[in-house]
N, C-alpha and C positions, 0 to 999 in steps of 0.2 A: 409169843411172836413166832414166826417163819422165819428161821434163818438161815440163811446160806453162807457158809464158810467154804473160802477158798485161799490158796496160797501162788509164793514161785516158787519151791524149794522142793515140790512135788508132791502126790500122793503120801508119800509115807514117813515123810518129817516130821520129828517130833512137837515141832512148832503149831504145825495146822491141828492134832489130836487134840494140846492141852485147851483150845477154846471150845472142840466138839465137847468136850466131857463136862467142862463149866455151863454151857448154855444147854446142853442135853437135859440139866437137872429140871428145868421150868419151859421149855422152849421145844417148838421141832425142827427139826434140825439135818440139812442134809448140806454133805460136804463132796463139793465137785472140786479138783485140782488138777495142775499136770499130772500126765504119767510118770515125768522124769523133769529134775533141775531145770529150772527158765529166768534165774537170778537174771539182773539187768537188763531183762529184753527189754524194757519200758512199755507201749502202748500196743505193742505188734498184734498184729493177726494174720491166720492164717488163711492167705486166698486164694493158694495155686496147686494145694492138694486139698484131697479129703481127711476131716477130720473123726477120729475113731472115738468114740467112750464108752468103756467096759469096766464092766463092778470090780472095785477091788478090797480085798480083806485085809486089815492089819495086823501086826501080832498078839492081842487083845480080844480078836470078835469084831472092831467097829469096822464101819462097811462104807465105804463112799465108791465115787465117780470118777474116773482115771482118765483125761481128754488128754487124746496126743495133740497137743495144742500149746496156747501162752496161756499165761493168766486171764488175759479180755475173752480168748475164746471160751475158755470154764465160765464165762459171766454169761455171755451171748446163746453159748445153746444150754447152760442151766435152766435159763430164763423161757429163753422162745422154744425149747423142743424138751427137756427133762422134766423142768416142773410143772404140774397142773396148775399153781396160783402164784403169783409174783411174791417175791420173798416181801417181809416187812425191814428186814435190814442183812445187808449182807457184810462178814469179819473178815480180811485177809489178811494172813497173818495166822502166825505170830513169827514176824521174820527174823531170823539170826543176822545181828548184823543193823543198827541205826540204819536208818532212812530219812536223813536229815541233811538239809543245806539241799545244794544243787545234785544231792546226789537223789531227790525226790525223780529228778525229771528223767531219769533211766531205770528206776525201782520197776516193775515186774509187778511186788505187792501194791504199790501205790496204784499201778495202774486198773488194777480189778478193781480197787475202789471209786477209782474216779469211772472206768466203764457202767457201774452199779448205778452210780448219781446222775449218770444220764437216761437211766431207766427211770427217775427219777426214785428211786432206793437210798434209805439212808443206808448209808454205808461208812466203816472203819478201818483203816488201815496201822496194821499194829505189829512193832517191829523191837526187839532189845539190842542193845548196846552189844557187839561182840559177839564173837564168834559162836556162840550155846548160852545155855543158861540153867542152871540145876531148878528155877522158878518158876518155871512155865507156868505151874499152875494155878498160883495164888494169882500172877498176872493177868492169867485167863479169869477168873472169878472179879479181880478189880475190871477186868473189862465187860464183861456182862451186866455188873452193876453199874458202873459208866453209860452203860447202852441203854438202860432204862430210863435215863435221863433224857438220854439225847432222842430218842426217841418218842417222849413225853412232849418235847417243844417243836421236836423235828429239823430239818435243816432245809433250807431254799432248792428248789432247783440246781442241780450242777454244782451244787456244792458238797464238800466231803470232808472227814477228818483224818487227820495224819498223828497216830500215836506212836511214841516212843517212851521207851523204858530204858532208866538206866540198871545193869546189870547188878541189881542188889534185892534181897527181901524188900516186897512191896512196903512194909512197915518199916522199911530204915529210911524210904524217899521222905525226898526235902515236901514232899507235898505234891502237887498237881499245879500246873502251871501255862496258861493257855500263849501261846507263839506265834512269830510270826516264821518264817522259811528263810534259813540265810543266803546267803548269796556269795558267800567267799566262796575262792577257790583254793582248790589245796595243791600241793605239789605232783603235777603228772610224769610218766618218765616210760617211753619205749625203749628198751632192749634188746638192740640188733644181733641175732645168733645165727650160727653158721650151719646146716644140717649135714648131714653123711655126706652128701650127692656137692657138697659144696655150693649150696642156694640159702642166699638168706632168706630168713623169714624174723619175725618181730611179735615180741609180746609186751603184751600192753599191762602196765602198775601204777599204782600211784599211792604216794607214803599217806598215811593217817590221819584223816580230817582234822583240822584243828579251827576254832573259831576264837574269832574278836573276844573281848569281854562287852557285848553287846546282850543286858541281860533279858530282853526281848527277843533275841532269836533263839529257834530251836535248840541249835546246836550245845550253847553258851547253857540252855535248863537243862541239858542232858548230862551234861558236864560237873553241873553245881549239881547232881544228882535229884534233879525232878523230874518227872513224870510230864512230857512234853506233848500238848495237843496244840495241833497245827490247822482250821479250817483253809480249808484249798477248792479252789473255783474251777471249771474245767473252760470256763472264759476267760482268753487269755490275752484279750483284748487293749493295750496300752490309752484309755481314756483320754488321759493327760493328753498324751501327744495329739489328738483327734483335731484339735482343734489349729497346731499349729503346722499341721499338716494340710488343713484344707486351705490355708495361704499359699499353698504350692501350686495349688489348682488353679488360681486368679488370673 
C-alpha cells in the first residue's frame, strides 16, 4: 500500500518515526508533518499566509516533509501537490497523550485523519495513554497489522478510526476493543496571573480525564487497559432531532 503518515507533534517526534519504520518494512511510505508542535489545534487551516514544505532529515537517515502548517494542511498539499498518486491509507500518529472522550474534538491528530476520509482515504488515527512511551514500536507493528485488516473491508465515506493505547507492552493489553467516543467532561480551571508590567493574563489547565464505568466508551477501555478503536464520522449531523425540528417550521 501507499502510505502517508503524518502527525501534531511535528516533524521530529518520536511518535510519527516508530509507525514510518513498521510500515516501511512492506509498504511506501512517505511522511509529511508540521515543522513544529500543533498539539490541539483541531481542524485548522491555514488561509492567510503562505504555506512552506522543505525536506527534512532525522537523526537516523529517515527523510520526510516539514509543512509550516497544522496537521489538515500536511493532508491537503500531501495529497493535491507532493504526491503523484493518492495515498491507500494514511497513519497520524502516534500521539503522546490519549485522544479520547471529548477531547477527540480539539486532537490536531484526529484531525488529519478525519481530513484524510474526506479524500475519501482510509485513514488512522493512533495516539498512547501519557505523556511517552518506551513502545512505540511494537505499537507501530500492531498497527500496521490492524491496517491490513481495515483496509481489506475498507471503511464508508467520511468515516475514520480513532486508536488508542494504553501505555504498556502490546502483549500485556486486555485485548482489542471497539468504542464508542465519551462525552464526559472533566474538570476545567483558568489561572489568572499577574505579569511584570502588572497586566493579567490567563492560562488555560484542566485536571486528568477521568471516565464513568461505562464499559463501551473509549475512555473506560483505556483504562481497563485495552486497546480502544473508535470509528468516527466527519457527519456530524443530529438525525434524531431532524424530524422534531421540522415541526418548528409548520
Amino acid at each position: 500500500m501507499r502510505i502517508l503518515i503524518t502527525n501534531d507533534d511535528g516533524i521530529f517526534a518520536p511518535g510519527l518515526w516508530a509507525p514510518q519504520r513498521a510500515f516501511a518494512q512492506a509498504h511506501e511510505v512517505t511522511v509529511v508533518a508540521p515543522d513544529r508542535e500543533r498539539s490541539a489545534i483541531g481542524h485548522g487551516i491555514t488561509l492567510h499566509q503562505p504555506l512552506r514544505a522543505e525536506k527534512a532529515v532525522v537523526g537516523n537517515g529517515s527523510r520526510g516533509i516539514a509543512v509550516s502548517g497544522t496537521p489538515a494542511d500536511c493532508i491537503k498539499i500531501a495529497i493535491l501537490e507532493i504526491l503523484k498518486d493518492k495515498p491507500d491509507m494514511v497513519i497520524a500518529g502516534i500521539n503522546p497523550g490519549a485522544n479520547l472522550g471529548i477531547n477527540i474534538n480539539y486532537s490536531g491528530t484526529v484531525a488529519a485523519a478525519k481530513e484524510a476520509s474526506l479524500y475519501g482515504i482510509t485513514a488512522l488515527a493512533v495516539s498512547v495513554q501519557g505523556p511517552g512511551s518506551d513502545h512505540l514500536d511494537e505499537m507501530a507493528r500492531f498497527v500496521e497489522s490492524f491496517s491490513r485488516k481495515v483496509a481489506a473491508t475498507g471503511l464508508p465515506f467520511g468515516t475514520f478510526l480513532n486508536m488508542n493505547f494504553p501505555n504498556m507492552p502490546v502483549a500485556q493489553t486486555a485485548g482489542i476493543r471497539i468504542c464508542r467516543q465519551g462525552i464526559e467532561m472533566f474538570p476545567e480551571n483558568i489561572d489568572k496571573r499577574v505579569d511584570p508590567r502588572n497586566r493579567p493574563y490567563y492560562w488555560q489547565g484542566c485536571d486528568a480525564q477521568t471516565f464513568h464505568d461505562n464499559p463501551d466508551s473509549d475512555g473506560s477501555a483505556v483504562a481497563a487497559n485495552y486497546i480502544s478503536v473508535t470509528p468516527l464520522k466527519c457527519d456530524a449531523t443530529d438525525y434524531n432531532l431532524m424530524e422534531s425540528l421540522e415541526k418548528l417550521t409548520e
